[in-house]
N, C-alpha and C positions, 0 to 999 in steps of 0.2 A: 286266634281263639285259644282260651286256657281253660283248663277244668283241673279241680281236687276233690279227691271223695277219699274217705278212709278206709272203703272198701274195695277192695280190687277188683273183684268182677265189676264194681259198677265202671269203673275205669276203660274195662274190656269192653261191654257194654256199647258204651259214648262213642269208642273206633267205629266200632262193627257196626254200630249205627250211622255212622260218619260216611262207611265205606257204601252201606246200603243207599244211603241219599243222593252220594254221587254216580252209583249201578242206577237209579232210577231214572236220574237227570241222563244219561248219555246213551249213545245209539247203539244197538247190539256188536256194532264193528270198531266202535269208537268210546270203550270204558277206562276212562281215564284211574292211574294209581292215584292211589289216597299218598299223600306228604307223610312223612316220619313225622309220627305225634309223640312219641314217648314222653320227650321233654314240656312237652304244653298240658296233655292231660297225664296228671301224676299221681300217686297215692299219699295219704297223709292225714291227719289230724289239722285239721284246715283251721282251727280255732290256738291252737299252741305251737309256737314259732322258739321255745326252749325246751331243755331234756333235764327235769330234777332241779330247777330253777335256775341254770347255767345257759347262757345266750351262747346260741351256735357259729355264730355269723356277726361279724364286726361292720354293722351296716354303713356307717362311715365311708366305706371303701366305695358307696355310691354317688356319694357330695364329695364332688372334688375342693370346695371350700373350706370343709370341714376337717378334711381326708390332709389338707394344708395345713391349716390349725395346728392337728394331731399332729401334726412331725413334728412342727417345729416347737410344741411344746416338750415332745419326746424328746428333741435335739438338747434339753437342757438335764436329760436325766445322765445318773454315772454311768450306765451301761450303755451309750450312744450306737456303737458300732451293731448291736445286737438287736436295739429295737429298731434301727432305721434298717437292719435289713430286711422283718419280720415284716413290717410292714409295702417294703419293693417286693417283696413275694407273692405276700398277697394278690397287690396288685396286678402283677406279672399272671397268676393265675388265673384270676379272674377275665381278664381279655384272654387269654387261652384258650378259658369256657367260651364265650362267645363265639370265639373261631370255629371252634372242633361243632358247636351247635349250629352254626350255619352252613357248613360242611356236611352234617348229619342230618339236617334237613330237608338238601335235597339230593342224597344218595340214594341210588338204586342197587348198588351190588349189595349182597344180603352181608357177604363178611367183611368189604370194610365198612358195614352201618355197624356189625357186632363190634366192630374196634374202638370206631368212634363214640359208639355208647360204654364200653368198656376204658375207654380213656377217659371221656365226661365224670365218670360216675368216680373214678380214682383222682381226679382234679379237684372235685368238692369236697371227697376228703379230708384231702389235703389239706385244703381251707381252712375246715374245719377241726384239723388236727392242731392247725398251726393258732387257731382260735384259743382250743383246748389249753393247749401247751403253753400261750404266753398269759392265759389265765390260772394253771396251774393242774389242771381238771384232766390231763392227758388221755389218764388211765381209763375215762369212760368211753374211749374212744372205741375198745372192743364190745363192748355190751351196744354202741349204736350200729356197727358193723354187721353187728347179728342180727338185730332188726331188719336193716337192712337187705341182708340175704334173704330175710322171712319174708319178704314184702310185707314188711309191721313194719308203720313207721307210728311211733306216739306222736309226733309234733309234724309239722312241715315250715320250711324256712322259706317263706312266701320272695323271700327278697335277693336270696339267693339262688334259689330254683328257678325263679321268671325275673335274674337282675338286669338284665338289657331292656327289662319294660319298663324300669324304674331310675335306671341310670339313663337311658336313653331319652322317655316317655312321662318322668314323675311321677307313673303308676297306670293303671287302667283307665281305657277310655270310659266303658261300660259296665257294671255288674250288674248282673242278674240271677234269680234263683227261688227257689220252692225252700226256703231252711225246715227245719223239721222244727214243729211246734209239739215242746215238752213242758208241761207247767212244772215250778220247781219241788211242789208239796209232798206229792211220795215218790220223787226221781232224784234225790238232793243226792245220790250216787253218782251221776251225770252230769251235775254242774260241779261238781268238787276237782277234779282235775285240771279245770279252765280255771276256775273260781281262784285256785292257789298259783296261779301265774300271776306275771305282772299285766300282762292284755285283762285279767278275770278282775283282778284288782282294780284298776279303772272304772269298769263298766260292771261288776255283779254289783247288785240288789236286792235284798230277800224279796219273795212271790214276786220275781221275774219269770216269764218264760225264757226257754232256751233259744228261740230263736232269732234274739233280741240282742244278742253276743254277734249274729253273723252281720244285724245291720251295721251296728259299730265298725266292725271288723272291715263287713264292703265301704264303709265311709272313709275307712283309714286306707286300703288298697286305693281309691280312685283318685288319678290327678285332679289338678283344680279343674272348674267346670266338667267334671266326666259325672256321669248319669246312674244312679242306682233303681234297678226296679225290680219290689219283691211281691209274690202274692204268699200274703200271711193273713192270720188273724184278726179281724177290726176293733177290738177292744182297747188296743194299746193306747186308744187317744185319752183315755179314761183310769186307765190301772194304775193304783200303787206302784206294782215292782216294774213299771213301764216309764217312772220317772227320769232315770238316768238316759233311758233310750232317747226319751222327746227331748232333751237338755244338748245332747249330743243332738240330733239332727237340726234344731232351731239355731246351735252354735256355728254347728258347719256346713249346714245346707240350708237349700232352701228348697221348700214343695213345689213342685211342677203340678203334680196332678195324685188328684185320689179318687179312686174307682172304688165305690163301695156298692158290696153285692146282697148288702143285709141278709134277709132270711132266707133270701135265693142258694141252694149249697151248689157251690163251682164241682166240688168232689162228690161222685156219688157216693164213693164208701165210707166218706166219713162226714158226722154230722157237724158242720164247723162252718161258722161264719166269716168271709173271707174280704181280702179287700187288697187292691193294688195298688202300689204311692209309687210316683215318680221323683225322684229325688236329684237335687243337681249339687255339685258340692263347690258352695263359693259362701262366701263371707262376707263378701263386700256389700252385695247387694242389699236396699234396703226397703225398698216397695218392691212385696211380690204378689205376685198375679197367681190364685191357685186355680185350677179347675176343679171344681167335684161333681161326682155323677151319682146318682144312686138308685137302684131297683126297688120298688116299691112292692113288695112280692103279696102275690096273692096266686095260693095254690089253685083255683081255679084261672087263674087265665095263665097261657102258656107264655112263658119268657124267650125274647128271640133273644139273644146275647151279642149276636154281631150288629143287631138291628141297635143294641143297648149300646154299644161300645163304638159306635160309627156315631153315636148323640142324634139318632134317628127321633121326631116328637112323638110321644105316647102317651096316657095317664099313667104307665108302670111306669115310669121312670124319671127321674129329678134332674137338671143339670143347676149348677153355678160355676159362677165366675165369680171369686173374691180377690180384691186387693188389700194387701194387709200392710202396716207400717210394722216391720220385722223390728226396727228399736225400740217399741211399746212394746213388745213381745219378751227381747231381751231382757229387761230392764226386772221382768215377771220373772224368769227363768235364772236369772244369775240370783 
């Protein structure tokens, strides 16, 4: 299990919550320790994976193919001896990290976990010094340090932070999440620091919402067939700035299921119509099978929700099952 948030209590939070779940589950004589989580849930800018449009992390170093490639194209440049080593180093580092985090994992004495976190944390530096450095960018290496220290991070390096899920795994099995729903009209404050990345670049769209950055985002974290599911907003199927969203997910996924809650509000504090998509991400497939469900809301009769969500028969509530030929769909969308 992984989590980012950009704020750090909510980081503290997600443990403490972690830790209370497993105090509930166990016997009063038998309370099992919670696992070192530092490295799984981490702090960060979960949307920007660079600092001032400078890439952190030579992601390469994941695709041993590629990582092939890259030498041996290197091997043709003058400075041979210098870039082949910069590149063993790397490497060398990086299985390091994996060590020293599977070591840290599952230790119990509290000061070799402070070492082994204090070793981790001067590893990815490094990395990323040596990123810096053979791009020329050294010197912002103090202004991230200081971040750092602040627990501010502007960006997070999704691939580097959690690279054994991606070197190992080709990314996530699962995403899920609640993204924050911000329309772009009087927040364009909000979307500007994503927007001028190259992630924002791809995927901004004027009158997008913001939280339409994170689906992208989870589609690009999960391996092939790994599973995305958000409850957001239900308009998107509909919206202008929700074009590039649907383009992206009809490209690289396919619907599993939409839970639509129409006028029924899931949050009580806020007035917003919500709805849950099941998303699988494959490309190949070309007849899919979607489920949809929908609540037929009428403020006099009361809504069960699990009665809704188990596809119990009611007059409040809709089901389908459609099959769709996904290459008439493309054909729309490209």
């Amino acid at each position: 299990m992984y989590g980012v948030d950009i704020e750090p209590s909510a980081i503290d939070i997600t443990k403490l919550r972690l830790w209370l779940s497993i105090l509930v589950d166990s016997t009063n004589n038998n309370v099992r320790p919670l696992q070192n989580l530092d490295f799984n849930f981490m702090i960060g800018n979960s949307l920007i994976d660079e600092f001032e449009g400078m890439k952190l992390f030579d992601e390469s170093l994941l695709d041993d193919k590629v990582l092939e490639k890259k030498v041996k194209k290197i091997k043709k440049a003058e400075n041979i001896k210098l870039f082949r080593g910069i590149e063993e180093e790397q490497q060398d580092i990086l299985k390091e990290i994996f060590v020293k985090q599977s070591l840290f994992f599952n230790e119990n004495n509290s000061n070799k976990k402070k070492e082994l976190k204090n070793d981790i944390e001067e590893l990815k530096n490094n990395l990323i010094k040596l990123t810096l450095t053979e791009n020329g960018n050294h010197k912002k290496l103090e202004e991230i340090e200081k971040g750092r220290k602040e627990r501010r991070k502007p960006y997070f390096l999704w691939k580097l932070e959690f690279a054994k899920v991606f070197k190992k795994n080709g990314g996530f099995d699962i995403v899920i999440g609640n993204p924050p729903y911000i329309g772009e009209g009087k927040n364009k404050d909000v979307f500007l620091p994503v927007q001028e990345t190259s992630f924002g670049e791809k995927y901004y769209i004027g009158k997008m919402d913001f939280w339409y950055f994170f689906t992208s985002l989870g589609i690009e974290l999960l391996k092939e067939n790994g599973t995305l599911s958000y409850i957001a907003p239900n308009n998107w199927l509909t919206t202008a700035g929700g074009n590039k969203m649907r383009n992206h997910i009809m490209k690289e996924t396919v619907i599993k299921e939409f839970i639509d809650f129409g006028d029924y509000m899931v949050f009580e504090n806020a007035s917003q119509q919500t709805m849950v998509f099941l998303l699988e991400k494959n490309k190949e497939k070309n007849i899919i099978k979607i489920y949809y469900s929908k609540i037929l809301f009428n403020k006099e009769v009361l809504v069960d929700l699990e009665k809704f969500l188990l596809k119990n028969k009611s007059d409040n509530y809709v089901y389908y099952i459609s099959n769709i030929d996904r290459k008439n769909i493309l054909k729309i969308v490209i």
